[in-house]
VEXDREN-2710 file (C-alpha; in Angstrom, 1 decimal):
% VEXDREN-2710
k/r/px/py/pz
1/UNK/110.9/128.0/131.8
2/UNK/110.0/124.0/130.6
3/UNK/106.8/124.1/132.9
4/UNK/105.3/127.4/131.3
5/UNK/106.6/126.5/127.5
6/UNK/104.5/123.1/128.1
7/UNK/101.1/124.7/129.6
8/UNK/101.2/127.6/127.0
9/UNK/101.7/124.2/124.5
10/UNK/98.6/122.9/125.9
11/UNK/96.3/125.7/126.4
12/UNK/97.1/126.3/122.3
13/UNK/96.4/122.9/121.4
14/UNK/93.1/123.2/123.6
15/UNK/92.7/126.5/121.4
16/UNK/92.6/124.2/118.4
17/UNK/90.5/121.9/119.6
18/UNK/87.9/123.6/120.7
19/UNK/87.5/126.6/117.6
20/UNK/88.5/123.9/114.7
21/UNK/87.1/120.8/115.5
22/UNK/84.5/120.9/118.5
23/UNK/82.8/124.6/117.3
24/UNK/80.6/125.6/114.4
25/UNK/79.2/129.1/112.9
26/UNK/76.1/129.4/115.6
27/UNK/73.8/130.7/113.0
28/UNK/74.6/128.5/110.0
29/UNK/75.7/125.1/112.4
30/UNK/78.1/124.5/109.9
31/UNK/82.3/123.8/110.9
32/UNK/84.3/127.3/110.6
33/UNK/86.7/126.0/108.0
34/UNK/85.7/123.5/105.7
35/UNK/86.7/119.7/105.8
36/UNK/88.9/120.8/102.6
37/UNK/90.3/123.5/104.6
38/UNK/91.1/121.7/107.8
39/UNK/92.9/118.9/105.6
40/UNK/95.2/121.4/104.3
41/UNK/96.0/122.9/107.5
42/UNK/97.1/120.0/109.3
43/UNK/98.4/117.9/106.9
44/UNK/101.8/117.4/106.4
45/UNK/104.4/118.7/109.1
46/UNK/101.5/119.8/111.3
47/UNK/100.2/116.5/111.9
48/UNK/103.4/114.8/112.8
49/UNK/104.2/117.1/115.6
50/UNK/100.5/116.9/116.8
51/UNK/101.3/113.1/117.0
52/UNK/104.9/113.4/118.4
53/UNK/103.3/115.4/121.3
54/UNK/100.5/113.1/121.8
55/UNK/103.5/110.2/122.5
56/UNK/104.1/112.3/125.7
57/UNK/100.6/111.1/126.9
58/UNK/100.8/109.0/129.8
59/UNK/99.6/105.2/129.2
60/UNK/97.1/104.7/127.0
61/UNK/93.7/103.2/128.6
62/UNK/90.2/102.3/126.9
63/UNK/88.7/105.8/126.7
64/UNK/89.6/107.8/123.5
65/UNK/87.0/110.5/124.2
66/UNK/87.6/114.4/125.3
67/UNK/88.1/113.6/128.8
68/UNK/90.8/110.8/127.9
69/UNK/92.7/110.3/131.1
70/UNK/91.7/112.9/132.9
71/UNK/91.3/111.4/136.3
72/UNK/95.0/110.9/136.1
73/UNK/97.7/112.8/137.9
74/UNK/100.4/114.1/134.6
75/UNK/103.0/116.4/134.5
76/UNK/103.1/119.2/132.5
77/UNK/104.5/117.7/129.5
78/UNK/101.7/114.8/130.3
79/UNK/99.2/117.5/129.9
80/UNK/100.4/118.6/126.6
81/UNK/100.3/115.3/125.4
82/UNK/96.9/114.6/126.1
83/UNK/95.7/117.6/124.3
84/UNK/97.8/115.9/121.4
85/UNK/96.5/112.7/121.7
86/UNK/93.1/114.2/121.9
87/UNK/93.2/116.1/118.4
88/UNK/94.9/112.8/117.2
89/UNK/92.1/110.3/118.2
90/UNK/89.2/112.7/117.2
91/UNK/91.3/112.7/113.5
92/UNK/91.5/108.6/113.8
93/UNK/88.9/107.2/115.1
94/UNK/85.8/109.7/114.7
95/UNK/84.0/110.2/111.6
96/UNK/81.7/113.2/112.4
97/UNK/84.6/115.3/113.8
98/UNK/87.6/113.7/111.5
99/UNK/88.3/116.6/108.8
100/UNK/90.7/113.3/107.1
101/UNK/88.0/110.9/107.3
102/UNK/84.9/113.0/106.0
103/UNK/87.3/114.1/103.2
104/UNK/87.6/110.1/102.3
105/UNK/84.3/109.5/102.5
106/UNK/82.8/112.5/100.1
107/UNK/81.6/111.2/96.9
108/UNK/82.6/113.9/95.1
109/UNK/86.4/113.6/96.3
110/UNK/89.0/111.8/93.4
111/UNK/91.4/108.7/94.2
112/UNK/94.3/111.1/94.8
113/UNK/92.8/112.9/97.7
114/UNK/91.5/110.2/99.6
115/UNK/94.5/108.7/99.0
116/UNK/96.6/111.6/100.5
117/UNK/94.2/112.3/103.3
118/UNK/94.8/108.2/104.1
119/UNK/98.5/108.5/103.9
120/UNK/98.0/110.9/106.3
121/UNK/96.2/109.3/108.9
122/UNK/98.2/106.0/108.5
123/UNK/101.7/107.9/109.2
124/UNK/100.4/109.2/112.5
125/UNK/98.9/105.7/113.4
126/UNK/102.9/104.0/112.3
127/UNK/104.4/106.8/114.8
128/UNK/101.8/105.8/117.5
129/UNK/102.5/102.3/116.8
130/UNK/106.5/103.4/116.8
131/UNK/106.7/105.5/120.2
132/UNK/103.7/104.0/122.2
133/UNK/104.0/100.5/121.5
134/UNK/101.5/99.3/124.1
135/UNK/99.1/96.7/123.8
136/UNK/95.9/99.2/124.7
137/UNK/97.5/101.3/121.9
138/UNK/97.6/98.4/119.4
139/UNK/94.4/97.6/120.0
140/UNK/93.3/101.8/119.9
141/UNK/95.2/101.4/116.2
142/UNK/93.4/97.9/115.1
143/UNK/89.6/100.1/116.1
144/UNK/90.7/102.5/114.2
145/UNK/91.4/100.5/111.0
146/UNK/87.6/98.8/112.0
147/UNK/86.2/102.4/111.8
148/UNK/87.5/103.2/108.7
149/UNK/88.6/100.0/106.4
150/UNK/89.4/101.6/103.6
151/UNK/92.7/102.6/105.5
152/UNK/93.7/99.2/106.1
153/UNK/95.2/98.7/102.2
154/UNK/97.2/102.1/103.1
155/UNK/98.2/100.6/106.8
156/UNK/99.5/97.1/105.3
157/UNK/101.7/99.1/102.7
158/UNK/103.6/100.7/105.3
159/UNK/104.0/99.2/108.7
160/UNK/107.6/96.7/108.6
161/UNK/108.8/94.0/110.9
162/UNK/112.5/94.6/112.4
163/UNK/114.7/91.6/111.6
164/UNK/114.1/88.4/114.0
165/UNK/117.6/89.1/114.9
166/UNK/116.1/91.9/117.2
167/UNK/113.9/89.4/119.1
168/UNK/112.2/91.6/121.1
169/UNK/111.0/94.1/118.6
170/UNK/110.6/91.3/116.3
171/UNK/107.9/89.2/118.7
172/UNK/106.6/92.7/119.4
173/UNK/105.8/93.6/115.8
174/UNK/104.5/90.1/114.7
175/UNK/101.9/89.6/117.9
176/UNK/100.4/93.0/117.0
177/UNK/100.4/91.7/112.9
178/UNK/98.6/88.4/114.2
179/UNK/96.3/91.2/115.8
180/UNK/95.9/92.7/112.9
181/UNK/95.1/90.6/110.4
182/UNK/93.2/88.5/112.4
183/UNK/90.4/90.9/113.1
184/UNK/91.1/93.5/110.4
185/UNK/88.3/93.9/108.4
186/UNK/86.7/92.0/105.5
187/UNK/88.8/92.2/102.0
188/UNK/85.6/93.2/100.6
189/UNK/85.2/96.3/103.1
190/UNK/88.8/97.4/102.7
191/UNK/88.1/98.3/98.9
192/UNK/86.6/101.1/97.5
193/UNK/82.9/100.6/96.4
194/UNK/84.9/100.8/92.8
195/UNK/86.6/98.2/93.1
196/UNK/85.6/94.6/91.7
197/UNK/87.4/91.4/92.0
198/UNK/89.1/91.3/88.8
199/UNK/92.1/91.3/87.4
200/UNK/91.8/95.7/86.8
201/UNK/92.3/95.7/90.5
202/UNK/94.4/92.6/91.6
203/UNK/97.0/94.5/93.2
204/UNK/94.6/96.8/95.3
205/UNK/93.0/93.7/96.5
206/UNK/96.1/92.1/97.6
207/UNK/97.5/95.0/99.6
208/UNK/94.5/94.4/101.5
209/UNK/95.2/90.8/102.7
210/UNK/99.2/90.3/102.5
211/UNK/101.0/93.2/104.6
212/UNK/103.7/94.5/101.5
213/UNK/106.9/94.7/103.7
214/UNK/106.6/91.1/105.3
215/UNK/108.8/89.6/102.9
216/UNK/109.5/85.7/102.1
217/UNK/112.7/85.6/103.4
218/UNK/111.6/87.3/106.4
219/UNK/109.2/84.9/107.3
220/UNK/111.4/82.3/106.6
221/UNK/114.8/84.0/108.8
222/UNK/111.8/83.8/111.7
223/UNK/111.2/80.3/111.3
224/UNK/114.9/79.7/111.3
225/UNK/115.8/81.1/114.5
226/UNK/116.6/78.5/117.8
227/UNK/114.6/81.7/119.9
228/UNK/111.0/79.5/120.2
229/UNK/109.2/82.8/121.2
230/UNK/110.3/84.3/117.7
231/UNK/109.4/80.9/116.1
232/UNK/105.9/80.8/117.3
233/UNK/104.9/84.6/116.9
234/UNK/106.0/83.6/113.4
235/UNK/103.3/80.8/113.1
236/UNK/100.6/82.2/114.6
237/UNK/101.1/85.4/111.8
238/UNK/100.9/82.5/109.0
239/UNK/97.9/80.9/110.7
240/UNK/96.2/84.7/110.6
241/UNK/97.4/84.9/107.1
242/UNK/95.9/81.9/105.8
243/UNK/92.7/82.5/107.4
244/UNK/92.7/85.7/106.1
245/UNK/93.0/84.7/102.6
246/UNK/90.8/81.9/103.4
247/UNK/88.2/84.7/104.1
248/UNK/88.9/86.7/100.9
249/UNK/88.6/83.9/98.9
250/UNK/84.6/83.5/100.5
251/UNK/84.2/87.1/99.5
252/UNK/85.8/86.0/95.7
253/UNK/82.9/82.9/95.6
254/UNK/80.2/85.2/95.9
255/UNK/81.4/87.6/93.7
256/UNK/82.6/86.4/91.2
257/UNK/82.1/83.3/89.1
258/UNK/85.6/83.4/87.0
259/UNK/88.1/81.2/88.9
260/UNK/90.9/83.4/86.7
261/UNK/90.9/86.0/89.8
262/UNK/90.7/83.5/92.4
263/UNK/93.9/81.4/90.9
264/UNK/95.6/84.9/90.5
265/UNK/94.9/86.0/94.4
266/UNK/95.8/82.1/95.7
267/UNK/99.8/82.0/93.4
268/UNK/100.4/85.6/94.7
269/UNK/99.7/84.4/98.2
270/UNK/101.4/81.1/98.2
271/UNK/104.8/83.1/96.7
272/UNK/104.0/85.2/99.8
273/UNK/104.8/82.1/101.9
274/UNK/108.2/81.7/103.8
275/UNK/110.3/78.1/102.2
276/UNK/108.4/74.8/103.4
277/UNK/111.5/73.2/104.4
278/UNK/112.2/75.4/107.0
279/UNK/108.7/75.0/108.3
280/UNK/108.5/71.1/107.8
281/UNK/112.1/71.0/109.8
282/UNK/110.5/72.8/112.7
283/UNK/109.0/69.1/114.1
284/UNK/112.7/67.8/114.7
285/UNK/114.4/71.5/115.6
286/UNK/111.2/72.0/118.8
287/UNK/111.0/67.8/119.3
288/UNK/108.4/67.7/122.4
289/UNK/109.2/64.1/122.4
290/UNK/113.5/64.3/123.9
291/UNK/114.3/64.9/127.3
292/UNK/116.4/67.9/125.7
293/UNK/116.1/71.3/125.8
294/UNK/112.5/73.5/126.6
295/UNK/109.8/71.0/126.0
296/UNK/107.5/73.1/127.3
297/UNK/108.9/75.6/124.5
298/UNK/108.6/72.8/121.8
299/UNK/104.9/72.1/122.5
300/UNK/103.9/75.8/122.2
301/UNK/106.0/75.5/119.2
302/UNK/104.6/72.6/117.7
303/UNK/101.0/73.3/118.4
304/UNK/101.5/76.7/116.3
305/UNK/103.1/74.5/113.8
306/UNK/100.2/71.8/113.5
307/UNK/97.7/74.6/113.1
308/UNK/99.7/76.0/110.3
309/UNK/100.1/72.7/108.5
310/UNK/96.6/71.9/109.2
311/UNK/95.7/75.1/106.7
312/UNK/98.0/74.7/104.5
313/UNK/96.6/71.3/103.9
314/UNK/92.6/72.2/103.9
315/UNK/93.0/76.4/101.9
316/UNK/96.5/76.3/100.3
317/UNK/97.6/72.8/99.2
318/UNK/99.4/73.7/96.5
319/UNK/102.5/74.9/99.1
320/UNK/102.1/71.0/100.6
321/UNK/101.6/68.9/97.1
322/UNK/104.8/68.8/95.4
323/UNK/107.2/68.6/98.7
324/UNK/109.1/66.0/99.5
325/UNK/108.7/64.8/103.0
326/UNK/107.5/61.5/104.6
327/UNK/104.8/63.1/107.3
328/UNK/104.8/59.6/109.1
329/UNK/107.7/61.7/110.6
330/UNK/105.7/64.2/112.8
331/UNK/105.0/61.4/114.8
332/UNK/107.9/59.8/117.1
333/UNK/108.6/55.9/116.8
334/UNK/107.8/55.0/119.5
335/UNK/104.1/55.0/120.7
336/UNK/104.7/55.0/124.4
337/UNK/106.7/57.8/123.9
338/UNK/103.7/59.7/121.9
339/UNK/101.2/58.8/124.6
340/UNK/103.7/60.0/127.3
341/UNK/103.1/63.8/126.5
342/UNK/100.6/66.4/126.2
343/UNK/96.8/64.9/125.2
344/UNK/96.2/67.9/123.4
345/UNK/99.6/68.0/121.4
346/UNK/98.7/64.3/120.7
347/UNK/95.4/65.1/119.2
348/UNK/96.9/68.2/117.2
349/UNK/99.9/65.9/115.6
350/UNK/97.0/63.3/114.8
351/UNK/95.0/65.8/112.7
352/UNK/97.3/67.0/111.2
353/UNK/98.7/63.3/110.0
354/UNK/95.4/62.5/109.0
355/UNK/94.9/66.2/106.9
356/UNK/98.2/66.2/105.3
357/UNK/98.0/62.2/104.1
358/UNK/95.0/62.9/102.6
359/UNK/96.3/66.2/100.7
360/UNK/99.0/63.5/99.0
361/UNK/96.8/61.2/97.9
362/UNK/98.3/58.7/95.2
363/UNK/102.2/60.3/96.4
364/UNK/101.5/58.9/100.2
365/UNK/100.8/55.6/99.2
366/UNK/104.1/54.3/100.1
367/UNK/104.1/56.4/103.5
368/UNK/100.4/54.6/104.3
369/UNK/101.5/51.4/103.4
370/UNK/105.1/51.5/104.9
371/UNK/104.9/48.8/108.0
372/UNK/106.6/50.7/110.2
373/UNK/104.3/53.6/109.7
374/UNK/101.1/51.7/109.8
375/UNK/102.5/49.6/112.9
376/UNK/103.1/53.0/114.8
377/UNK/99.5/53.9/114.5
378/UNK/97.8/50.0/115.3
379/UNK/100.1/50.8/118.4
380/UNK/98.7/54.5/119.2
381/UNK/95.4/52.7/119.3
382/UNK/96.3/50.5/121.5
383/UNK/98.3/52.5/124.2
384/UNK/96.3/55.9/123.3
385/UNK/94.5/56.8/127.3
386/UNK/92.0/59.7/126.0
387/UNK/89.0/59.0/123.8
388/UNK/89.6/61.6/121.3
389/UNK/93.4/60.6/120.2
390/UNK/91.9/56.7/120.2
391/UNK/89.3/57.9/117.9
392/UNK/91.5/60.2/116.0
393/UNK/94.5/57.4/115.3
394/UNK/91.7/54.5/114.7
395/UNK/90.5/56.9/112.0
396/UNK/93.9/56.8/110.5
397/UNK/94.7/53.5/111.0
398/UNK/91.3/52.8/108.9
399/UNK/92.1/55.3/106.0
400/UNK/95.6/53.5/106.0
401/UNK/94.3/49.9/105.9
402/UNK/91.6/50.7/102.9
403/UNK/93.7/53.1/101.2
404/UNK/95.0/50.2/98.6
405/UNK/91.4/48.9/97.7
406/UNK/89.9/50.6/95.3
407/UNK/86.0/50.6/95.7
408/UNK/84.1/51.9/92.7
409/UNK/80.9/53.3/94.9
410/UNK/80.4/54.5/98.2
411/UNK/78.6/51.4/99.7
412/UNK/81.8/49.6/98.4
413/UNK/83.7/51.8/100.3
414/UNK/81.6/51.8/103.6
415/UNK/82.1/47.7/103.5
416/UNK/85.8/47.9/103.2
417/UNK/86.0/50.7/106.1
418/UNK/83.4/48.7/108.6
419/UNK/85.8/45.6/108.0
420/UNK/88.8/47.5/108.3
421/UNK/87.7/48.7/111.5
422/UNK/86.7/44.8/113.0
423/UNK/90.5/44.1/112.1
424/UNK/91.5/47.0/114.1
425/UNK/89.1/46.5/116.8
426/UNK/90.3/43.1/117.5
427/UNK/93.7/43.5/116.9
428/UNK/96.6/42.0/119.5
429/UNK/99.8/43.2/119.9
430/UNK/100.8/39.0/118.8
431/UNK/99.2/39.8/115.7
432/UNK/100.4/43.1/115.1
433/UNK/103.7/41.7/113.0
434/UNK/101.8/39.3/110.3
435/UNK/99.3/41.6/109.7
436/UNK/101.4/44.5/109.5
437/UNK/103.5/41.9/106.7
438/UNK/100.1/40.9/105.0
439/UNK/99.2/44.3/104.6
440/UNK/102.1/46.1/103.5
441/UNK/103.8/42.8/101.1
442/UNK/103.0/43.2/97.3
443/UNK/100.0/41.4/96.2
444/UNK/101.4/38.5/94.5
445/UNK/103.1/37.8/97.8
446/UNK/100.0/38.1/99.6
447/UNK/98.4/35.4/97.3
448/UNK/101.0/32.8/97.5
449/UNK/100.8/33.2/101.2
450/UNK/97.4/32.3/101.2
451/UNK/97.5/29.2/99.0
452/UNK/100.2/27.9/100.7
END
């Protein structure tokens, strides 16, 4: 009979519970096995079945205490799973009952057995993640990892991404990474107390901010895919990423005064990066700009990929400086059709112009002094209907205008900048065409103009 199989499956897994992880010797107060002891008994095959039956649980909610769900009606087979997912949480997310956890936490325990008993734990947290896929159980799994950060190394070595071919699983897997890594734990807290940022323990640093399995090409078949929702879980995975190292390399700064190991962790994480093509071709694959297709698609899109260029250009320029790629571009030709969208999107594009032109430095030149480009933005200026986007592209129309005059002090440059800005100011579309000419023709040009 199924029904009596399951309650005599729950009544023994109560059994457990309650002699080998919630009882003690009454005279000595001390566990009836030892945290060693308990380890060896459950590890291995024992633990995976204790988390196979704890996917029979019914929905996961907020409560991962004994009385978990109780108030709920379950079958039989529910039942069983709760006493499953009851052992489960206790060996997951709490320290003073967690025979796994106390093990990794002993002083006098070696590398190999807290790395086993971590192992451990993160194979039942991959099958959780695996059968139960909920969002209450991802974020069960990220708590978890905050309990006990010294698992998180272990957790990015294992958990994969299905292929962005299989969009669902695909968006699945990457919302939960941009979960993940976003409020993971510090770098610093993931490593044992050890461990030092050098370059004796580069690689156990970097398994704690790049997940191993989520390869370049992966990243870069996401960004490649028409499916926008697959396109823009990608992005926000790269902006968590960034941040992430952006966070480690804080941690680096204090640490450590060599720049060796911060040059080390920064070229492992840049080849980490998906192709910048790809990315950069994203602004005319999602245009928010054409009548065609989703645009309400293309500005989620193209927000996530302003943000993403936007750290690039400020944490990890070295993926921006040697490309090829006129980023006058992200912005459409026409002005009226700029101002015609979203005012946020506006501002987002703007920033971005402005971070990446100033990442270029001498290489933009011709892009700011290209009359069509700085035309666009005199035009932006004058058509722009929110404050912030006709402060933002007035800024940019300033950085352009100076750009070619060298000033050799700061109250040089502050002159040049507060004239640039009375041009700008007072500006006329009439005038818009010989300025744009006076400003963009070679100098000599420029002079012979004047005399004559």
């Amino acid at each position: 009979n199924d029904e009596e199989y399951m309650q005599a499956v729950t009544r023994f897994l109560r059994a457990v519970r309650l002699l080998l992880l919630d009882s003690s010797d009454t005279t000595s107060k001390r566990p009836l096995l030892s945290t060693r002891d308990l380890v060896e008994l459950f590890s291995g095959d024992a633990l995976v079945h204790i988390s196979q039956i704890a996917c029979c649980a019914p929905a996961y909610h907020d409560r991962i205490d004994g009385d978990s769900n109780s108030d709920f009606d379950t079958t039989e087979i529910e039942q069983a799973g709760l006493e499953g997912q009851r052992i489960l949480f206790n060996f997951l997310a709490n320290p003073t009952k967690s025979p796994f956890l106390a093990r990794m936490q002993h002083s006098k325990v070696d590398d190999n057995q807290v790395a086993h008993c971590a192992q451990q734990l993160v194979r039942a947290m991959m099958l959780l993640l695996q059968r139960c896929p909920s969002l209450s159980m991802q974020r069960f799994l990220i708590e978890c990892l905050q309990t006990t950060p010294t698992l998180v190394p272990h957790f990015f070595k294992m958990i994969k991404v299905p292929d962005p071919k299989q969009s669902f699983a695909f968006i699945a897997r990457m919302g939960f990474l941009f979960r993940l890594v976003r409020e993971a734990p510090t770098v610093s807290s993931c490593i044992e107390k050890d461990v030092h940022f050098n370059e004796e323990h580069f690689d156990v640093v970097m398994a704690s901010i790049v997940p191993a399995n989520i390869k370049k090409h992966l990243l870069t078949k996401g960004l490649k895919t028409p499916n926008a929702l697959v396109v823009s879980e990608t992005l926000k995975f790269l902006y968590a990423l960034i941040d992430r190292y952006r966070k480690c390399v804080a941690d680096i700064g204090e640490k450590q005064e060599s720049q060796r190991f911060l040059g080390l962790v920064t070229d492992a994480t840049v080849r980490a990066f998906p192709d910048v093509q790809p990315l950069l071709s994203l602004r005319s694959v999602f245009d928010p700009f054409t009548l065609e297709g989703d645009t309400k698609a293309a500005i989620v899109v193209i927000g996530q990929f302003c943000k993403v260029l936007d750290s690039l250009a400020l944490y990890l320029p070295a993926v921006l400086k040697s490309v090829k790629f006129d980023f006058m571009k992200l912005l459409p030709h026409d002005a009226n059709v700029f101002c015609s969208t979203s005012p946020v999107l506006q501002y987002q594009l703007l920033c971005t112009l402005e971070n990446v032109l100033e990442l270029q430095g001498e290489r933009s030149e011709q892009h700011r002094l290209s009359s069509s480009g700085i035309r666009l933005v005199l035009e932006i200026v004058g058509t722009a209907r929110g404050n912030q986007v006709y402060q933002k592209a007035r800024s940019i129309a300033i950085a352009m205008i100076h750009s070619p005059l060298d000033a050799d002090d700061s109250e040089s440059t502050e002159c040049i900048e507060y004239e640039s800005s009375l041009w700008i100011d007072g500006m006329s579309e009439q005038c818009l065409d010989g300025f744009c000419y006076l400003l963009c023709a070679p100098s000599n040009s420029v002079f012979q103009h004047s005399i004559a």
